[in-house]
C-alpha positions as CSV (number, residue, x, y, z in Angstrom):
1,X,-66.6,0.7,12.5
2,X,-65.5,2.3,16.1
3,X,-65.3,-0.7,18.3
4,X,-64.9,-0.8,22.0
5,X,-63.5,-4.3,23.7
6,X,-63.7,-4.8,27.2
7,X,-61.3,-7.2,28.2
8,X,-61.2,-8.7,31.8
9,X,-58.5,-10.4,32.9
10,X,-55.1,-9.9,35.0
11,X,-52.7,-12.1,33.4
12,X,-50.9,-11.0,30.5
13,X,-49.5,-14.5,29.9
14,X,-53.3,-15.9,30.0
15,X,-54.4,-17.6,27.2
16,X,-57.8,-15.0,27.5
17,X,-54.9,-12.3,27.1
18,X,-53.6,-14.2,24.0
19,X,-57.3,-14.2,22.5
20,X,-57.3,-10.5,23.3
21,X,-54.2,-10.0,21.6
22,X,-56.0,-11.6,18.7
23,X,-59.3,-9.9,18.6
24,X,-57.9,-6.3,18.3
25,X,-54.9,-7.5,15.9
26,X,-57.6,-9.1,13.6
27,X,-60.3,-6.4,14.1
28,X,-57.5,-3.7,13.5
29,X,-56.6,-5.4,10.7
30,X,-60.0,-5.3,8.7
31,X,-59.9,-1.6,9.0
32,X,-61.8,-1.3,12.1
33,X,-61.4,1.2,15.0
34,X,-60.2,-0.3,18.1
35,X,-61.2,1.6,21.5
36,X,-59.3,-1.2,23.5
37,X,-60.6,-1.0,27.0
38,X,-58.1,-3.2,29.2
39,X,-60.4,-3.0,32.8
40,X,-57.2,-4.3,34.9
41,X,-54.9,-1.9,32.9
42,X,-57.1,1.2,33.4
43,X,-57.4,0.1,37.2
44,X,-61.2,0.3,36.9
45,X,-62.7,0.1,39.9
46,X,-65.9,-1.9,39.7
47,X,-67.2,-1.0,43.5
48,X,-71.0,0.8,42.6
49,X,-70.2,3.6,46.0
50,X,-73.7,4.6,48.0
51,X,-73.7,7.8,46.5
52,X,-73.9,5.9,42.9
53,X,-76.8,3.6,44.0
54,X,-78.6,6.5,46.0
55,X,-78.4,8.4,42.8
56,X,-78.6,5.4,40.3
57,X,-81.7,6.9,38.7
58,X,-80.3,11.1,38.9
59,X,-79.1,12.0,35.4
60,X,-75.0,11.8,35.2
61,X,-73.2,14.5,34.3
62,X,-69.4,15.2,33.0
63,X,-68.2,15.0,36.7
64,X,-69.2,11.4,37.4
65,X,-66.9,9.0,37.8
66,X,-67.3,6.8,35.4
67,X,-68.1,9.4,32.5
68,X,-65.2,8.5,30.5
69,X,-66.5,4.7,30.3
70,X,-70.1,6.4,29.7
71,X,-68.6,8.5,26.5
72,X,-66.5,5.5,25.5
73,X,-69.6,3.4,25.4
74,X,-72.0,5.9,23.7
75,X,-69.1,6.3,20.9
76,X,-68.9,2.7,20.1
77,X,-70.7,0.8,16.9
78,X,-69.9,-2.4,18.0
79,X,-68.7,-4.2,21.5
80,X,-66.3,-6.6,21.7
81,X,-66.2,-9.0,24.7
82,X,-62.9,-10.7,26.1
83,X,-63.3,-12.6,29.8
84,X,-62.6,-15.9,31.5
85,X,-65.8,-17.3,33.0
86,X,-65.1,-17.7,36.8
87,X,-67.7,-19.2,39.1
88,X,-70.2,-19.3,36.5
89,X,-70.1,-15.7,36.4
90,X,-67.8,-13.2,35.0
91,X,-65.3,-11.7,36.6
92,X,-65.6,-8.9,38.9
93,X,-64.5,-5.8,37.1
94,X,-66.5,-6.8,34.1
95,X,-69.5,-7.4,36.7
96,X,-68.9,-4.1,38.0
97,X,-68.3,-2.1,34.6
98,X,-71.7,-3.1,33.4
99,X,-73.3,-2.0,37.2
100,X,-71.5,1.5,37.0
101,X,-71.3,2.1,33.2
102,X,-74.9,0.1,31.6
103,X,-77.0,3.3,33.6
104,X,-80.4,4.4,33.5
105,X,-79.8,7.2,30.4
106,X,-77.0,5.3,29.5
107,X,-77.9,1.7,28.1
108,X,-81.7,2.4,28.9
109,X,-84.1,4.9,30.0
110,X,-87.7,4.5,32.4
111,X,-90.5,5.4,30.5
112,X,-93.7,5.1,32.4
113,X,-91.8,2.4,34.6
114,X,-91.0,0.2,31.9
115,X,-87.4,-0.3,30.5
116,X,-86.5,1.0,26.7
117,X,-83.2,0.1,25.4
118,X,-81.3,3.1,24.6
119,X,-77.6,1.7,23.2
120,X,-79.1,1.8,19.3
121,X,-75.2,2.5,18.4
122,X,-74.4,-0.8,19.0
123,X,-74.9,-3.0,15.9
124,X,-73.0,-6.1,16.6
125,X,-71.9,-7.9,20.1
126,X,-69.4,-10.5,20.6
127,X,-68.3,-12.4,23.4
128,X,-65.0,-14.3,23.2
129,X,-64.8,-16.5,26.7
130,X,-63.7,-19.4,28.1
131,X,-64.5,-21.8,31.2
132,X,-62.8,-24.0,33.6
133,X,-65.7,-27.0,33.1
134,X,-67.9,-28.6,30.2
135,X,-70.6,-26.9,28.3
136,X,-73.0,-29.7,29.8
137,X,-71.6,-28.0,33.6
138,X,-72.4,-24.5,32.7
139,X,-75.8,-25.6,31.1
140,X,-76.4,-27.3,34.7
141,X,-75.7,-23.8,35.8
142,X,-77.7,-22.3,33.8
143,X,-74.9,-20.7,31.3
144,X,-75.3,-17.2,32.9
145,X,-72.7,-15.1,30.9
146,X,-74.5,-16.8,28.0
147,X,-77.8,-16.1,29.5
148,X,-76.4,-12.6,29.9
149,X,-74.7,-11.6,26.9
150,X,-77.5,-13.6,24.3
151,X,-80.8,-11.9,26.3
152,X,-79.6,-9.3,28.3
153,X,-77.6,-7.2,26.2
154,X,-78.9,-8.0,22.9
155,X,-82.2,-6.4,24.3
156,X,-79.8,-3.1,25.3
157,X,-78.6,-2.4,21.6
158,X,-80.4,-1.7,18.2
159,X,-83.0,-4.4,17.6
160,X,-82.1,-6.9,14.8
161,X,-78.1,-6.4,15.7
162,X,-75.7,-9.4,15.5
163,X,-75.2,-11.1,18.2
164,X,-72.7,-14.0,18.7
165,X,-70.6,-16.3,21.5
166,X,-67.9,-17.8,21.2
167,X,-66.4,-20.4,24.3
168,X,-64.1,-22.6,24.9
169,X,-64.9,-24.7,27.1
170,X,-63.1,-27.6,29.8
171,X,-60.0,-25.4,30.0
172,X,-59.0,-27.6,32.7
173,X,-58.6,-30.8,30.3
174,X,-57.7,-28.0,27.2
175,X,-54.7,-29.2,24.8
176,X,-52.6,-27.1,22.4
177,X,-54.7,-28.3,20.1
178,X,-58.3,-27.5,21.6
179,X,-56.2,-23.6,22.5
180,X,-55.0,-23.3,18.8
181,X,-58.3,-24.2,17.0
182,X,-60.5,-22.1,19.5
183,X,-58.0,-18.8,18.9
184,X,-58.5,-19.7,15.1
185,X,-62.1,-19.6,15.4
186,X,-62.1,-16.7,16.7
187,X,-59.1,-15.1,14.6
188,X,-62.5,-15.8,11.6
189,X,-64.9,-14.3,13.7
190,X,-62.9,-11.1,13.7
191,X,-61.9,-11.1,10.7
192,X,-65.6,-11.0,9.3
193,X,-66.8,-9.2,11.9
């Protein structure tokens, strides 16, 4: 399976680096095709320009900026997500990758002014994250990366496809132990993925 991961973060000493480390060893491992999209490394640059948003809706072509990311994304079977959670939000490159790259024609199209999901490539989603504060914080919050990943974007790909989350959560109070059973979990996850 061709599987792109987005990974978010600017540390390389990061424990989030360390669980991307894991995800494409492990998925790389069970045979699977690794498209590994590092946003930091690649310098993406998640500003949506005026000309994008006065053109949001105009059909891209091969000259548009982000048409690399667009191909990438259309080529995948399966997305893999890697972030912190900061703010209750995720960060901003990832924010801005799915402004410039999830497009009208792209991850949906307008048909008589209602949306239609068009990212039936994507079979299976996963989101590997972690946050500062407690589960019961982020529920307070509303759990938007959750909110986003578990509604949002499982209504973008093909219908029925597998969908999961994993988090770690209360970084702040996190132990060795709390790190090595999380990266563990998700060391499974990828494996049966």
């Amino acid at each position: 399976m061709n599987v792109l991961v987005l990974y978010a973060h600017p540390v390389e000493t990061s424990f989030n680096a360390g669980l991307h480390r894991t995800i494409v060893e492990r998925l790389s491992t069970a045979g699977h095709t690794i498209d590994d999209c590092d946003l930091y490394a690649e310098d993406f640059d998640p500003r949506l320009t005026r000309a994008e948003r006065l053109g949001y809706h105009d059909q891209r072509g091969p000259d548009d900026a982000v048409a690399g990311y667009v191909e990438r994304l259309r080529k995948a079977e399966a997305l893999v997500l890697s972030f912190p959670v900061w703010n209750y939000g995720y960060p901003a490159i990832l924010k801005g990758f799915f402004d410039r790259v999830f497009l009208p024609g792209v991850s949906f199209k307008l048909v008589d002014g209602k949306v239609r999901p068009t990212l039936h490539n994507i079979s299976k989603l996963a989101a590997v994250t972690t946050y500062g504060g407690s589960r019961f914080r982020a529920l307070l919050m509303g759990d938007p990366p959750r909110k986003v990943v578990k509604r949002m974007l499982r209504a973008t790909i093909k219908p029925g496809a597998s969908v999961s989350y994993l988090a770690h959560y209360s970084m702040n109070l996190s132990t060795d132990a709390s790190r090595a059973a999380f990266t563990a979990k998700v060391a499974a996850s990828m494996d049966q993925f």
